[in-house]
C-alpha positions as CSV (number, residue, x, y, z in Angstrom):
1,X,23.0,137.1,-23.3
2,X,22.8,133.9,-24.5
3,X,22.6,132.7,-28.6
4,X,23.9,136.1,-29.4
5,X,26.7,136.7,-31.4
6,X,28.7,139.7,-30.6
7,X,31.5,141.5,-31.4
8,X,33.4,144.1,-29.3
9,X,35.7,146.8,-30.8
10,X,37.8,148.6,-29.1
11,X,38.1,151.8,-31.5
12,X,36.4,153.0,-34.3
13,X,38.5,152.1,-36.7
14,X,37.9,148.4,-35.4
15,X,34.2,149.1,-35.6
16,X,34.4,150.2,-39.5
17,X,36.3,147.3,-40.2
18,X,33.5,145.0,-38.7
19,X,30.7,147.0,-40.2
20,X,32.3,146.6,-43.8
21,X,32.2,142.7,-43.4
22,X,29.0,142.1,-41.2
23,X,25.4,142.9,-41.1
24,X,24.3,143.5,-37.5
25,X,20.9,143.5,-36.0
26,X,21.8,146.2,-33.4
27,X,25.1,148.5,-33.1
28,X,25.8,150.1,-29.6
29,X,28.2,152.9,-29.5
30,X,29.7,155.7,-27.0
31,X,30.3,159.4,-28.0
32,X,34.0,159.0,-27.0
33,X,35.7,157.1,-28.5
34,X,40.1,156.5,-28.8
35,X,40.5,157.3,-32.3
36,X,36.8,159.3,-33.4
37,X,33.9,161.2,-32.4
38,X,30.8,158.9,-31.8
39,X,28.9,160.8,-34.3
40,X,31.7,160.6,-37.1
41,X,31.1,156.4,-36.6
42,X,27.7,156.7,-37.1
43,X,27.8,158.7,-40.3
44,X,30.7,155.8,-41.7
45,X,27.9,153.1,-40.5
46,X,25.1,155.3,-42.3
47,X,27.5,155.7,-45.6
48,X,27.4,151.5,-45.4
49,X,25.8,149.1,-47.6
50,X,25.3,146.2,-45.1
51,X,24.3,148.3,-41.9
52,X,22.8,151.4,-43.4
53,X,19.3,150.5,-42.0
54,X,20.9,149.1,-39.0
55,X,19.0,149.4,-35.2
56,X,22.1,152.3,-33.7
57,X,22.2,152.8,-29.8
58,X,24.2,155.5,-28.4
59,X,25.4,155.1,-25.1
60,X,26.6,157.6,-22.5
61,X,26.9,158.7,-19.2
62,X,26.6,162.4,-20.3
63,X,23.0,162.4,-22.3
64,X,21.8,165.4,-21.0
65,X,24.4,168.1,-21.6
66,X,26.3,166.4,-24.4
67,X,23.6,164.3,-26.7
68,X,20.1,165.6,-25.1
69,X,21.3,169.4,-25.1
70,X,23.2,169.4,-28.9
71,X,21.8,171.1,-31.5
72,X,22.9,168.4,-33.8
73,X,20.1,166.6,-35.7
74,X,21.0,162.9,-35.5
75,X,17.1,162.1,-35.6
76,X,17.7,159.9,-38.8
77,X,21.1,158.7,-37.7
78,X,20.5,157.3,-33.9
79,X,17.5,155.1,-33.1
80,X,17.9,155.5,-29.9
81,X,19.9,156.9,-26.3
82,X,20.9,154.9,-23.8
83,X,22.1,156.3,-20.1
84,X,25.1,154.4,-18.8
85,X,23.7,155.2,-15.1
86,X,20.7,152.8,-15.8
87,X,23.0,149.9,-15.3
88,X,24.2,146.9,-17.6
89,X,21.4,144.7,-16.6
90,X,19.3,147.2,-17.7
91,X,20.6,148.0,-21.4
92,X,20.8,144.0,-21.5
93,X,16.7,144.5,-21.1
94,X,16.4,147.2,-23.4
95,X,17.9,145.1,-26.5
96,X,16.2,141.5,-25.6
97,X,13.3,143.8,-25.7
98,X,14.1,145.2,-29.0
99,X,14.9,141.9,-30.4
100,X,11.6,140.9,-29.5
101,X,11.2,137.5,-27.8
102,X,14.0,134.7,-28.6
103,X,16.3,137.0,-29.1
104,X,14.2,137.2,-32.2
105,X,13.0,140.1,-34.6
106,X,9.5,138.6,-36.1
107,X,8.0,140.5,-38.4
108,X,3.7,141.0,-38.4
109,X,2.4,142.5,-41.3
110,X,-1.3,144.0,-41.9
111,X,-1.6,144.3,-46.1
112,X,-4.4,145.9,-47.7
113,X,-4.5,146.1,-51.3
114,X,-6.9,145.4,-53.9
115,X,-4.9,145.2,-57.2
116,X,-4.8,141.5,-57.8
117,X,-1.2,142.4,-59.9
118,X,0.2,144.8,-57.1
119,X,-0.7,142.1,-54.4
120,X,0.6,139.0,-56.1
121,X,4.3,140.6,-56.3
122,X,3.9,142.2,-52.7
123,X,2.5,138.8,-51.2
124,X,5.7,136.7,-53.4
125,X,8.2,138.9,-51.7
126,X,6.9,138.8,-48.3
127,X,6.3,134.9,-48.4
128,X,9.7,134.5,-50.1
129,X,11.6,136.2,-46.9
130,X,9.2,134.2,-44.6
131,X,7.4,137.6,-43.5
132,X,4.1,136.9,-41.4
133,X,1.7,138.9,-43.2
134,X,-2.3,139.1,-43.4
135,X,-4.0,140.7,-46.8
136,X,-7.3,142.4,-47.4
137,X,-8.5,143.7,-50.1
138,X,-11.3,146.2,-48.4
139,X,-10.1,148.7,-46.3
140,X,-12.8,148.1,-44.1
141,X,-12.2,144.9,-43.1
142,X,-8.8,145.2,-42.8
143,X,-9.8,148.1,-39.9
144,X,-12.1,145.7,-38.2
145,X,-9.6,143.3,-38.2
146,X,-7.1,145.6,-36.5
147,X,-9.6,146.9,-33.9
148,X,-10.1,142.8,-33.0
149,X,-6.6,142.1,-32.9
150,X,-6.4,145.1,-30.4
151,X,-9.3,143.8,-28.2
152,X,-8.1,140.7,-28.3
153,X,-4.5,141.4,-27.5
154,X,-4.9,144.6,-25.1
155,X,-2.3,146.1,-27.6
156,X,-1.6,146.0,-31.5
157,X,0.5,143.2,-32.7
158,X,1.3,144.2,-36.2
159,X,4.3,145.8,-36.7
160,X,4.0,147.1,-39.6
161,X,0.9,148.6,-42.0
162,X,1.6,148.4,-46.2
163,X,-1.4,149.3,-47.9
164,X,-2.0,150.8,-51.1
165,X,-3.4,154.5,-52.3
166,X,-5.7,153.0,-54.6
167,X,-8.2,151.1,-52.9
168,X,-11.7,151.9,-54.0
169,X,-13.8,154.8,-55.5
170,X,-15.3,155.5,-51.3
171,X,-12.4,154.4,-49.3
172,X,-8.5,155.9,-50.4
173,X,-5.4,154.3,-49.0
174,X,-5.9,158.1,-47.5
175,X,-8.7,157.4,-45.4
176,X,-7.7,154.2,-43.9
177,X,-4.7,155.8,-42.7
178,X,-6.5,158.4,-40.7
179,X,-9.1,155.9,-39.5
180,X,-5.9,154.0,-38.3
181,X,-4.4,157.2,-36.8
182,X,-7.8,159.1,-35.6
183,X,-10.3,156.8,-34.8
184,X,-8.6,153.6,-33.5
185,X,-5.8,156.1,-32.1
186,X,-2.3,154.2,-33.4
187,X,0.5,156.5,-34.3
188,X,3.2,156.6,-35.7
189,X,5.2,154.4,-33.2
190,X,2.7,152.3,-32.2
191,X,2.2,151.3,-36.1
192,X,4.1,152.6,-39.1
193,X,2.6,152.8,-42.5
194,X,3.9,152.2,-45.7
195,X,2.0,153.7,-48.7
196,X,2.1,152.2,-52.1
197,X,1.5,154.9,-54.6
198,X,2.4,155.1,-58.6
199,X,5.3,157.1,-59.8
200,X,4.4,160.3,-60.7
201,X,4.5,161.4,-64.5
202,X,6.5,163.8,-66.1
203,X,4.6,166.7,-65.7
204,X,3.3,165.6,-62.8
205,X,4.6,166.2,-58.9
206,X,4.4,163.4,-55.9
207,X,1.9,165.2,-53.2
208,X,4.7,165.0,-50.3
209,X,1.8,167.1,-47.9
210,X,-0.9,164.3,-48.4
211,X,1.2,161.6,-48.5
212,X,2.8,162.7,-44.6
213,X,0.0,164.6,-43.8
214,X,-2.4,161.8,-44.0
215,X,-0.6,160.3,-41.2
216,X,2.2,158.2,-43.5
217,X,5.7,157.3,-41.8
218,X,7.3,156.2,-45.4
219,X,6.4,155.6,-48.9
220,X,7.4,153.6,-51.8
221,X,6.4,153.9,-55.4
222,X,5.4,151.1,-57.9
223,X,6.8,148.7,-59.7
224,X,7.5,147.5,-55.8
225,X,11.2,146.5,-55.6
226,X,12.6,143.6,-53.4
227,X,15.2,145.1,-51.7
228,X,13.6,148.7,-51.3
229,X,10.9,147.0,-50.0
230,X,12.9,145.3,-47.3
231,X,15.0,147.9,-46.3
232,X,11.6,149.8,-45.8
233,X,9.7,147.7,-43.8
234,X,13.3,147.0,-41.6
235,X,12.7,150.4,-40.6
236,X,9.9,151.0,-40.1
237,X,10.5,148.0,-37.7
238,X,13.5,149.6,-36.0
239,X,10.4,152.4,-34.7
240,X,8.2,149.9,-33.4
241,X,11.0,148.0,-31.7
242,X,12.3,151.6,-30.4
243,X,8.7,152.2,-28.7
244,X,8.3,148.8,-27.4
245,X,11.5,149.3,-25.8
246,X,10.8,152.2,-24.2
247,X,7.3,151.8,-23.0
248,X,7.8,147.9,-22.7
């Protein structure tokens, strides 16, 4: 795998050493391991400041009695299984595929927001980490845009939806999402949303059940931070990346 740098560890302890000191695009892991359970390294990668967000790949010969059959929910831990009877070639595949192309992780943004404040700070942090990103400020062209980019392209080539709650007095951040999710028939691996919503006051409550319900795989409240942003949109990256892989 060429341009890649790597580096093996031969225990856990090894591993949490490297984590500490590195940020990694993608960690790979067994279940058994000399000095720790698999899941045990995980949590210590999960508890980390650099790899927290981190793409996490268990692999094992034994997925179907011993990951596929626990009762333990890793669903926010593990991104995704990997069967050591597929072969090396294989699991070489599946992360060049995650990566994206160049060994690459190239990040294509749909915005739609109409505040001219809210957008100015969203658009500076996206251009300032060199973030491919296309704004609208109506929600409706920002659909027919999408449906174009998917007739074009035989597939949707954004990774990633941020659009705001507030977008006019006939068309809520609400509705876009459904039209995204109902009508042109994206979900929520083939393009994760990010809502932009105000923080509630303090005698008010944030509407969990429409925010999810609407069809919403994350939010994030305003005054939009840098680094929350980032880490957001990172993961929400890690699902697309994870469906690509698997129905690549």
């Amino acid at each position: 795998m060429p341009d890649l740098d790597i580096i093996a560890c031969g225990n856990a302890k090894e591993a949490i050493s490297a984590i500490k000191r590195f940020s990694f695009e993608i960690i790979t892991t067994g279940i058994s391991l000399p000095d720790m359970d698999g899941y045990q390294l995980i949590a210590e990668i999960r508890k980390s400041s650099k790899n927290r967000d981190t793409a996490i790949f268990v692999v094992s010969g034994d997925t179907n009695t011993r990951i596929m059959g626990t009762e333990k929910d890793d669903s926010n831990a593990v991104t995704a299984y990997f069967d050591k009877a597929e072969g090396h070639q294989s699991l070489v595949n599946f992360i060049l595929n995650f990566l994206g192309k160049d060994h690459q992780v190239p990040v294509k943004v749909l915005y739609v927001d109409k505040s001219a404040t809210s957008t100015a700070i969203t658009s500076s942090i996206l251009n300032k980490n060199d973030i491919n990103f296309v704004h609208f400020k109506e929600p409706k062209e920002a659909l027919q845009h999408l449906e174009l980019d998917i007739e074009t392209n035989l597939r949707c080539t954004f990774d990633v939806m941020i659009t705001d709650l507030t977008l006019s007095s006939d068309f809520s951040g609400f509705d876009l999402i459904q039209k995204v999710r109902n009508h042109i028939g994206l979900d929520y691996l083939a393009l994760p949303i990010l809502l932009m919503t105000i923080e509630p006051g303090e005698d008010e409550k944030t509407d969990f059940t429409a925010i999810f319900g609407a069809g919403t795989n994350d939010f994030i409240t305003k005054p939009i931070d840098e680094e929350d942003l980032l880490k957001r949109i990172l993961s929400l990256l890690n699902i697309k990346r994870q469906n690509e892989a698997f129905n690549g």
